[in-house]
N, C-alpha and C positions, 0 to 999 in steps of 0.2 A: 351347396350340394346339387348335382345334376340328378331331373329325373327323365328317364325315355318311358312311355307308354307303348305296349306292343302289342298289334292284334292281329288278325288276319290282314285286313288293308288297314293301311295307316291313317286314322282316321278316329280323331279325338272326340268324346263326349266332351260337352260344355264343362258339364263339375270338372272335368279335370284339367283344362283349361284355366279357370279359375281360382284352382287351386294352389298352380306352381302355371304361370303365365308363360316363364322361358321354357318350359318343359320340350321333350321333343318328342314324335311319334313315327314312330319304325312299324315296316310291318315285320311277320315273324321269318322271313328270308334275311332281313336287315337288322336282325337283331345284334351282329356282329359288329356293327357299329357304334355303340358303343362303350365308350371306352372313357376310363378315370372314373374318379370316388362317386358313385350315387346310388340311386333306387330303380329298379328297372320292373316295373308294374307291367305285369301278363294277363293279358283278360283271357277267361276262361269260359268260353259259350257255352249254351245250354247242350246238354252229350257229349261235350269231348272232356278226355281227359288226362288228368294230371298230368299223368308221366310221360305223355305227347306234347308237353306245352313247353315244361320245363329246359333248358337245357342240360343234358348229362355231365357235363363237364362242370356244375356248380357256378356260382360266381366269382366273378374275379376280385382280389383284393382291394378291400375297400366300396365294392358293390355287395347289394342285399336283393333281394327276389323276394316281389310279393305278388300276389295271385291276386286276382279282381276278378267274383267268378259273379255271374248272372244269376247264378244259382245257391249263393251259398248256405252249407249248413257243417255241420261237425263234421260229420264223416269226409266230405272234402277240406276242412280244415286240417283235419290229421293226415289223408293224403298230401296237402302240400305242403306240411312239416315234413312227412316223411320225404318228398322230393328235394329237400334243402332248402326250402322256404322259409323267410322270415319273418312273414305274414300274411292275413288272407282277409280280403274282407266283400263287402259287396262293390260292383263295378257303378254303381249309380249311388253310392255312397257319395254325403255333400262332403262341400271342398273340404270345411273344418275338420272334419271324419280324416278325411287324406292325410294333410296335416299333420293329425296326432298321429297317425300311425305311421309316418315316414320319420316324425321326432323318435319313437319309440324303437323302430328297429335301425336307425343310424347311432342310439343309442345300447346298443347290444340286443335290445328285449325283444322279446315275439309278440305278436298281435295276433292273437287268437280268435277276438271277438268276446261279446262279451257272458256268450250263453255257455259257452264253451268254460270259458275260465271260473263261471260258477258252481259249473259242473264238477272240473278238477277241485277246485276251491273245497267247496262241502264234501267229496269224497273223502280229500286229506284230514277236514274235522272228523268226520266218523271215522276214520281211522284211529286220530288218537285219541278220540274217547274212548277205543278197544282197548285199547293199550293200559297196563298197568302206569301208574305215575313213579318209575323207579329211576328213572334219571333227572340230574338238575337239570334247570332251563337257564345254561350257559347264555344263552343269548341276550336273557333281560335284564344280564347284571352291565350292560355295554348300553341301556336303553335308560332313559327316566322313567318314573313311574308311567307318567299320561301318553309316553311314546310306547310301552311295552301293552297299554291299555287297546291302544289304535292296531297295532301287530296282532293280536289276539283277535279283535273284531276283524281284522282284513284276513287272518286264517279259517275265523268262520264262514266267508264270501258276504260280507258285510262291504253295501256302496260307499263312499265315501259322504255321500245326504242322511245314510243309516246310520254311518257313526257319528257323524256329527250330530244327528237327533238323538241319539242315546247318550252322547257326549255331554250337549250341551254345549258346543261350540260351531263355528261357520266352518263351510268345507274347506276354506283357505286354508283355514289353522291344518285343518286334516290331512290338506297336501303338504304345507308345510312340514308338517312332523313325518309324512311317508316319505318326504324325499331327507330330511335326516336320518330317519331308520335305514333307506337304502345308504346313506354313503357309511356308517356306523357299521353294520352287517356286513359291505360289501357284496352287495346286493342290486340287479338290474332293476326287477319289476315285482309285481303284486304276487305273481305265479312263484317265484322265486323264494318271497317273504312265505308264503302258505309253508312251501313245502319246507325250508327250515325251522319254523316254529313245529313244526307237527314230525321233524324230527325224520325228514325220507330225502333220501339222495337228489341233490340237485342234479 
């Protein structure tokens, strides 16, 4: 997978260099350039915004768009989803960071971050604890016991060191069993597993 970095001049930060080494760096005149399956990361400096960076025309098939903003917090997270982003994170974020978040949305899912997703996370729990318990939980009869155990814990924005310490198991096991639940469910990511156990439109 190809990744281009864009900024005003083309002009790489180390981490991201580090990161993905063939990478290539366009400024945002040159963003037209590229072309075929990859990630094309948009830095987002401090005052400018969103829907100035992005381009309107979406991505092209088989590319994803993620924002690397100087600045980030929620509220520009949810603007760059709303701009068709498929993720957002900090721009001095290390390599590793990069990384997962390029595995994550070349695999369908959104990278949110992780303040954000605890916030969605424990809303959707309060939510269905409002809720009467008048429908089955279709879902955990597809689950074994100790995979329907971990689903539950990751609905209530539970880390995967939290469930394992309440478990009683290493956090291997715990991805282990999150990436069996997602292929079980048909399910991308963690955001995804919330809102189906709690019962709200993906």
């Amino acid at each position: 997978m190809q990744h281009w970095f864009i900024d005003r001049q083309p002009i790489a930060l180390p981490t991201w260099c580090e990161a993905f080494p063939e990478s290539h760096v366009l400024s945002r005149a040159q963003v037209g350039l590229a072309s075929g399956a990859g990630v094309l990361w948009f830095r987002l400096r401090s005052g400018e915004l969103v829907d100035d960076l992005l381009p309107t025309a979406g991505p092209a098939v088989g590319q994803y768009f993620v924002v690397l903003s100087d600045e980030p917090d929620e509220e520009i997270v949810l603007q760059c989803m709303a701009a068709g982003a498929a993720g957002c994170c900090n721009s001095h974020a290390a390599p590793e960071v990069l990384r997962q978040v390029a595995l994550v949305v070349a695999n369908g899912g959104l990278w949110v971050g992780q303040s954000l997703l605890r916030r969605v996370m424990g809303g959707t729990a309060r939510i269905i604890e409002q809720r009467q318990q008048s429908r089955s939980d279709d879902w955990s009869v597809l689950l074994s016991e100790r995979e329907t155990q971990v689903a539950r814990l990751v609905a209530g924005a539970s880390s995967n060191k939290e469930i394992a310490r309440q478990l009683s198991i290493s956090e291997r096991t715990v991805k282990a069993h999150l990436t069996s639940i997602f292929e079980k469910l048909g399910l991308r990511d963690r955001l995804q597993l919330s809102l189906r156990i709690n019962g709200l439109p993906l």
